[in-house]
Backbone as a ProteinNet text record, in pm:
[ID]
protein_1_A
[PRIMARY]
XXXXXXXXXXXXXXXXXXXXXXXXXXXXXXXXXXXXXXXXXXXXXXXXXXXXXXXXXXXXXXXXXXXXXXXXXXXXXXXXXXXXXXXXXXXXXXXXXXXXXXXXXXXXXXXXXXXXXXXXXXXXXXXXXXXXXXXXXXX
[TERTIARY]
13.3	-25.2	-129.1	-111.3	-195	-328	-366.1	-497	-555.8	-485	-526.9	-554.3	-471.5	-580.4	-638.8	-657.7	-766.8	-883.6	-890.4	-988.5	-1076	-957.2	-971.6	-989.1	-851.9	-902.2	-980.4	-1062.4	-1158	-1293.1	-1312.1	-1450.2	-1470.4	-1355.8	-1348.6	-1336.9	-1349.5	-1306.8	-1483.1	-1394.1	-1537.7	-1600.5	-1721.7	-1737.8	-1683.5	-1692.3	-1572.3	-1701.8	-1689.9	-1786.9	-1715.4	-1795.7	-1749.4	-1685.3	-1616	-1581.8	-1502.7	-1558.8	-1444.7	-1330.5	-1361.7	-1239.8	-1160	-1238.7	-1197.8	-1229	-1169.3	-1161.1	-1157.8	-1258.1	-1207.6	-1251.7	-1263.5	-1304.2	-1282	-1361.6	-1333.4	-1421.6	-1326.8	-1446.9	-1426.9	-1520	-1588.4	-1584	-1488.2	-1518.3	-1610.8	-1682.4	-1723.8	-1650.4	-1640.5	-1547	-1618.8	-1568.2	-1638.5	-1580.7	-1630.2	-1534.5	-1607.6	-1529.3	-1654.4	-1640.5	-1757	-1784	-1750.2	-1709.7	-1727.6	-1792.4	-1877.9	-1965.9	-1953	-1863.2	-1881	-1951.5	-2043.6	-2160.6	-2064.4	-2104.4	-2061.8	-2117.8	-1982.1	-2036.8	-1974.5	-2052.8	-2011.9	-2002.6	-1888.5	-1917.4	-1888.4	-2032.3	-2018	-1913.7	-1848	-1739.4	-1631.6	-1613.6	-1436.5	-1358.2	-1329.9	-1194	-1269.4	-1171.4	-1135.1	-1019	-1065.3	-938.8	-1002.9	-839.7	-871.1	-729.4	-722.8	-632.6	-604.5	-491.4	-420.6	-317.8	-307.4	-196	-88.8	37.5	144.8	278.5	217.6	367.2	387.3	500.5	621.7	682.9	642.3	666.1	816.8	774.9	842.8	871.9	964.5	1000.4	1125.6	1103.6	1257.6	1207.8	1318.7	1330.7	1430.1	1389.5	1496	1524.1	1716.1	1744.3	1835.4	1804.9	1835.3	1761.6	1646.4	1534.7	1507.9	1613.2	1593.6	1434.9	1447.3	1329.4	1177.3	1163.2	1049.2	948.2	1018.9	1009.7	989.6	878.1	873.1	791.3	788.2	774.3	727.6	590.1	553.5	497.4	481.8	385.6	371.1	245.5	213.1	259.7	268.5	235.5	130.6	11.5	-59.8	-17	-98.6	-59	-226.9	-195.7	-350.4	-340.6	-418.8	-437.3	-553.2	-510.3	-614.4	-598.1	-735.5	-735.3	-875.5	-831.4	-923.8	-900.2	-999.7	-962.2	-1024	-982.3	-1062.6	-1010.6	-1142.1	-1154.4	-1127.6	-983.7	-977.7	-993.7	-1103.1	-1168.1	-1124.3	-1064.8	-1068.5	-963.6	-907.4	-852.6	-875.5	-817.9	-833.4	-730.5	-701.4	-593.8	-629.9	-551.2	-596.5	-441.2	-496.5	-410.1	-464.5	-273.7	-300.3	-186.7	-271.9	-118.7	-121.8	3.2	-1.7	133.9	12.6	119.7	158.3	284.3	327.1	342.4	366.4	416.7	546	613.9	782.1	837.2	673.6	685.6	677.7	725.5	761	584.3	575.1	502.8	517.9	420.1	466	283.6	338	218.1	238.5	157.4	126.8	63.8	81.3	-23	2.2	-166.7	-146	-263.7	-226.2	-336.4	-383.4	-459.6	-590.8	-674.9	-752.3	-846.2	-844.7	-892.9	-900.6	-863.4	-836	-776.9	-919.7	-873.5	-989.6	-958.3	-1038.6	-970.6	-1123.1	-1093.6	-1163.4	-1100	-1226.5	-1187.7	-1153.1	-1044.6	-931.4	-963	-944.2	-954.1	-832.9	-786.2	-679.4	-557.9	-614.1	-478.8	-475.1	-541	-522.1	-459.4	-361	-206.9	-289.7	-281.8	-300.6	-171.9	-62.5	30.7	78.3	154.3	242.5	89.5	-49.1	-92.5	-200.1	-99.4	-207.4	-120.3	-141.2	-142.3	-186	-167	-243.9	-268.5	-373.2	-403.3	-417.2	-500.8	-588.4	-593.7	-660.1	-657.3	-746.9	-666.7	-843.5	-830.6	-833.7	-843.9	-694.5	-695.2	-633.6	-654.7	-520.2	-569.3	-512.7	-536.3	-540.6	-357.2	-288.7	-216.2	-291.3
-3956	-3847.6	-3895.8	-3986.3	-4110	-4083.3	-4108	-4102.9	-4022	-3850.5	-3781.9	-3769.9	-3711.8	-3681.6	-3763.4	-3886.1	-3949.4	-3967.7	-3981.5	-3966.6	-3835	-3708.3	-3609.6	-3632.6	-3552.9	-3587.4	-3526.8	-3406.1	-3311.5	-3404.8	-3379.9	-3449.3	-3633.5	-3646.3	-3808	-3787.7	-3682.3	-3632.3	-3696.9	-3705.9	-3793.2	-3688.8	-3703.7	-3593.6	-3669	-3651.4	-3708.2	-3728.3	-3833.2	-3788.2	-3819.8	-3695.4	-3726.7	-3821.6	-3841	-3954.7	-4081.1	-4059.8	-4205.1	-4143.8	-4027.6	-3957.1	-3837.2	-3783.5	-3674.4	-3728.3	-3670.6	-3653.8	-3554.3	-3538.3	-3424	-3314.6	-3229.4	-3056.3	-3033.6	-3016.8	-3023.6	-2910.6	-2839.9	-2773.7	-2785.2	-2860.3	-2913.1	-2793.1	-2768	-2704.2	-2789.1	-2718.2	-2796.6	-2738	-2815.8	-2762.7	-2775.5	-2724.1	-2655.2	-2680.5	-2767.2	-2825.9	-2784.9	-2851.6	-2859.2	-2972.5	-3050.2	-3183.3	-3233.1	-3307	-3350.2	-3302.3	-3244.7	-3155.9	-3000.4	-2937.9	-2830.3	-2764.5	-2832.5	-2839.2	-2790.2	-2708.6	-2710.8	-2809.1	-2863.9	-2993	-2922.6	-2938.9	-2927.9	-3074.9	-3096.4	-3233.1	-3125.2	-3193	-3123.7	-3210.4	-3121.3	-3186.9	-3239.2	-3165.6	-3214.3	-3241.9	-3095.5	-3074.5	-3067.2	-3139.4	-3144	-3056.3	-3000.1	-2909.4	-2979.5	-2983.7	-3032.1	-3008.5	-3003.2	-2992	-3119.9	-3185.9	-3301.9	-3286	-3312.2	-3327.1	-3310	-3243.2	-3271.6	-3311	-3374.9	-3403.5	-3294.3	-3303.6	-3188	-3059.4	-2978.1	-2864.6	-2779.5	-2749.5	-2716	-2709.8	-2784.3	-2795.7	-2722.8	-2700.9	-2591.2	-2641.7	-2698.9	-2695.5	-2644.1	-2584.5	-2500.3	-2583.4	-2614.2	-2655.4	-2649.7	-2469.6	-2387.7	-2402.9	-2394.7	-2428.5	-2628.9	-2738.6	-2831.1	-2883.9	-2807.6	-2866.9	-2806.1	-2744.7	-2674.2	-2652	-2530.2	-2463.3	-2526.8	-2544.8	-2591.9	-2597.5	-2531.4	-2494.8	-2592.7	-2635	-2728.2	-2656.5	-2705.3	-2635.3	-2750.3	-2837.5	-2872.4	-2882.8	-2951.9	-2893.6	-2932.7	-2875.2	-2863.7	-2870.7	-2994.8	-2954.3	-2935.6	-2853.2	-2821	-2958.7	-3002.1	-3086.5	-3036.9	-3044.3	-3002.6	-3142.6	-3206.9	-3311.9	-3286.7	-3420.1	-3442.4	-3616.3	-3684.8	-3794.4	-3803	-3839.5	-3906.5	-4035.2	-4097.4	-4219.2	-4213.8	-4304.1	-4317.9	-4493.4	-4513.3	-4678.5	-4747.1	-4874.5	-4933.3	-4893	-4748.3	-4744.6	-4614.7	-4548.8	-4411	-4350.1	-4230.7	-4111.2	-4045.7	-4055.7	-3949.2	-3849.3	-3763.2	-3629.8	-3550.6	-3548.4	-3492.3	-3321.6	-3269.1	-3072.9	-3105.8	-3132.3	-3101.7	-2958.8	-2871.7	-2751.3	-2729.4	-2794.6	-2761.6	-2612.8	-2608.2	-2422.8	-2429.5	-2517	-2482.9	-2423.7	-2425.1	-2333.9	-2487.8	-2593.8	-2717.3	-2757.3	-2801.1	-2828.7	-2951.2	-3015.1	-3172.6	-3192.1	-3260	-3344.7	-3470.8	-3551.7	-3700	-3717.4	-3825.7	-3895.4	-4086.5	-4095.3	-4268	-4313.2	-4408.8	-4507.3	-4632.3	-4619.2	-4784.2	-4837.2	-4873	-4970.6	-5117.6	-5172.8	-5263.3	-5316.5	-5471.8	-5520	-5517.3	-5515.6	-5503.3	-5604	-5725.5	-5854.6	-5931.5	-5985.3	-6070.6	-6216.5	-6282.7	-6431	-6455.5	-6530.3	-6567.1	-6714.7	-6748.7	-6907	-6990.3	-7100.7	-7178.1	-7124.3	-7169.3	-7123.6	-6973.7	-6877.1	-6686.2	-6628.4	-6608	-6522.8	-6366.8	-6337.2	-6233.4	-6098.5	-6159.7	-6079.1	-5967.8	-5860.1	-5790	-5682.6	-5718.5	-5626.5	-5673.6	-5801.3	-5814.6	-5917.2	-5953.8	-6086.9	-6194	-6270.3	-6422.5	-6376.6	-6378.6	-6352	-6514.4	-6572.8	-6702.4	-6751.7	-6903.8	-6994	-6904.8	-6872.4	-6792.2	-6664.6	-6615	-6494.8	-6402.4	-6304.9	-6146.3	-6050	-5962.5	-5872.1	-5747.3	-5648.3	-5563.5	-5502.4	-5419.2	-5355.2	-5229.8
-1757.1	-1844.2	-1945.1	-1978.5	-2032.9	-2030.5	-1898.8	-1854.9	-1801.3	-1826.5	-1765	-1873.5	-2026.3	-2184	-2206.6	-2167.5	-2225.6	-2162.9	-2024.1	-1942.3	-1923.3	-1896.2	-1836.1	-1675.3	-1598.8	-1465.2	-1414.6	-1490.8	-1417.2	-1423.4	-1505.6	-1604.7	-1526.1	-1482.1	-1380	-1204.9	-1187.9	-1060.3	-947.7	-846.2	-769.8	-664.5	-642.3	-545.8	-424.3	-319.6	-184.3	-107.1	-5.6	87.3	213.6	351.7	488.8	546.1	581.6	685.7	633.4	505.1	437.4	342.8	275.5	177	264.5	324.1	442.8	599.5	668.2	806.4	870.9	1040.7	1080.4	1048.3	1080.5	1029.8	865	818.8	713	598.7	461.8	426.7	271.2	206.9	75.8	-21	-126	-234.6	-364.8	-425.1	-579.3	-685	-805.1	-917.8	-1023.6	-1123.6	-1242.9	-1385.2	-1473.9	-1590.5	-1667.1	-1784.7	-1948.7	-1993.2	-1984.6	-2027.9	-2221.3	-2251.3	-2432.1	-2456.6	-2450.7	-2538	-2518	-2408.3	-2447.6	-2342.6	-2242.5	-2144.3	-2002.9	-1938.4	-1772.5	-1704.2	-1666	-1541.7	-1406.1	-1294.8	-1160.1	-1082	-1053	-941.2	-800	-730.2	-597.3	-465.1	-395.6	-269.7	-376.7	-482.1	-554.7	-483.5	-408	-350.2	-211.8	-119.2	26.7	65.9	218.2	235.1	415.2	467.1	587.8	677.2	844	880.9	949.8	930.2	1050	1096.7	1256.4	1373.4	1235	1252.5	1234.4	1265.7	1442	1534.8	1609.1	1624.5	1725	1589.9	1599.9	1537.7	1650.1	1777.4	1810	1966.1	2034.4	2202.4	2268	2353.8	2451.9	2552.5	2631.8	2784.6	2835.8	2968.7	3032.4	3153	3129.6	3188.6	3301.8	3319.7	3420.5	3532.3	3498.7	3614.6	3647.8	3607.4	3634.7	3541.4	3444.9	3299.2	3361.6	3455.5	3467.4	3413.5	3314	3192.3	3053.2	3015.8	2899.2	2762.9	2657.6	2578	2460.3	2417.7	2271.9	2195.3	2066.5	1980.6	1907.5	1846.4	1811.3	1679.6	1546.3	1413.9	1360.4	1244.4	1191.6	1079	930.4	794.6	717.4	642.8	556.7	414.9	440	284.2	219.3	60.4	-17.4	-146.3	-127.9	-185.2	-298.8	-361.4	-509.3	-514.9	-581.8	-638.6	-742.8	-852.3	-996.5	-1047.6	-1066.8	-1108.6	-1294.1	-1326.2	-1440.3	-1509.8	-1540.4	-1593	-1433.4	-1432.7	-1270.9	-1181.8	-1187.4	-1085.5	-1068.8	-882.1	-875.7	-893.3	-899.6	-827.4	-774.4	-612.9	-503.8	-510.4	-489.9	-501.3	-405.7	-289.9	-194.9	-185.6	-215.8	-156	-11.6	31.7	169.8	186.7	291	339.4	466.4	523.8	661.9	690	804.5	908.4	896.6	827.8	851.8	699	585.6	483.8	361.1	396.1	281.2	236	123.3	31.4	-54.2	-26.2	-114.8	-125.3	-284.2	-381.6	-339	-308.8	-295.9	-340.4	-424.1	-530.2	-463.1	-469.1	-428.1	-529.7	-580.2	-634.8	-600.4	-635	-591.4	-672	-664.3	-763.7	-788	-897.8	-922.8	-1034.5	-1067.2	-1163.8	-1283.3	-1413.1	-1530.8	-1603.7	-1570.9	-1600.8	-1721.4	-1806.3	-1912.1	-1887.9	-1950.9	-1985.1	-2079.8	-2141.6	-2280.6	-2233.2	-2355.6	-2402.9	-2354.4	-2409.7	-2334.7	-2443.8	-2586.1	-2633.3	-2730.5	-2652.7	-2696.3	-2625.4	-2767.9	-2712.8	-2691	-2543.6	-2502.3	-2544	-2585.6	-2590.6	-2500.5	-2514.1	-2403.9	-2365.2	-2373.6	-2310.8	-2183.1	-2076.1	-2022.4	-1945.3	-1797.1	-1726.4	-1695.7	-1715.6	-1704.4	-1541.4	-1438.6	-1348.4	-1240.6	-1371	-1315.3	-1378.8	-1452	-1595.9	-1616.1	-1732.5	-1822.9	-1814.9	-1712.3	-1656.2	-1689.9	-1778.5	-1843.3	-1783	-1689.3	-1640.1	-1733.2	-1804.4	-1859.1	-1803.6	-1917.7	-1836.5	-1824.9
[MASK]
+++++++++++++++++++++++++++++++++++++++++++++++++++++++++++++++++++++++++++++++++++++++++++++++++++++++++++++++++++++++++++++++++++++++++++

C-alpha cells in the first residue's frame, strides 16, 4: 500500500509490449491518469487483455456405446493485465476470468535489488542487507 501512495501505481504503470508482457491474440487498452501536476498523462498499451488455454473445462464419455461417444470442451480464461514499475521493482497484476464463473487477482513481483556501497565500519541499521562486503541492499 506503501508504494502504491507513494509512487502512484497509475502514474508508474508501463506501457506493455507484444510478445514479452502479452501473448497470443491480444487487445491493448491505453489509460488515462493525472500526473503531480495536475496534467493528463496517457501511457499507451497499459492494460493487456488476452485469452489462454484453460485445460479440460469439460468431458463425458459414453459408456454404453463402449466410449465411442465423446464429448470435450476446452477451457478458456480472459486475463486483463497491467504492470507498474515502483523504484527497482515491478507489480504485475493479473484479473483472471474463467467459464466456470471464478475470478482471481494475481499479483507477482520482480525486479531488482537497490543496493549502495557502505564503508567497513557503517552501521547500516534495520534498513538494509549486507548483500556483499560493502555492498547494502535497501529494504
Amino acid at each position: 500500500a506503501l508504494d502504491i501512495g507513494e509512487y502512484g501505481a497509475g502514474n508508474c504503470t508501463n506501457p506493455l509490449t507484444l510478445g514479452c508482457d502479452c501473448k497470443g491474440v491480444i487487445h491493448y487498452l491505453d489509460a488515462h491518469f493525472v500526473d503531480k501536476h495536475g496534467e493528463p498523462l496517457t501511457v499507451k498499451n497499459a492494460v493487456c487483455i488476452h485469452e489462454e488455454d484453460d485445460g479440460l473445462l469439460f468431458k463425458h464419455s459414453d459408456f454404453r456405446d463402449d466410449f465411442q461417444t465423446t464429448v470435450v470442451t476446452r477451457g478458456k480464461r480472459l486475463i486483463i493485465s497491467q504492470i507498474f514499475t515502483a523504484a527497482n521493482y515491478e507489480y504485475c497484476l493479473y484479473w483472471i476470468f474463467r467459464q466456470d464463473g471464478t475470478i482471481k487477482l494475481e499479483v507477482r513481483l520482480t525486479g531488482i535489488l537497490n543496493t549502495f556501497v557502505c564503508a567497513d565500519d557503517e552501521d547500516i541499521g534495520p534498513w538494509g542487507t549486507v548483500v556483499y562486503p560493502n555492498v547494502n541492499a535497501h529494504n
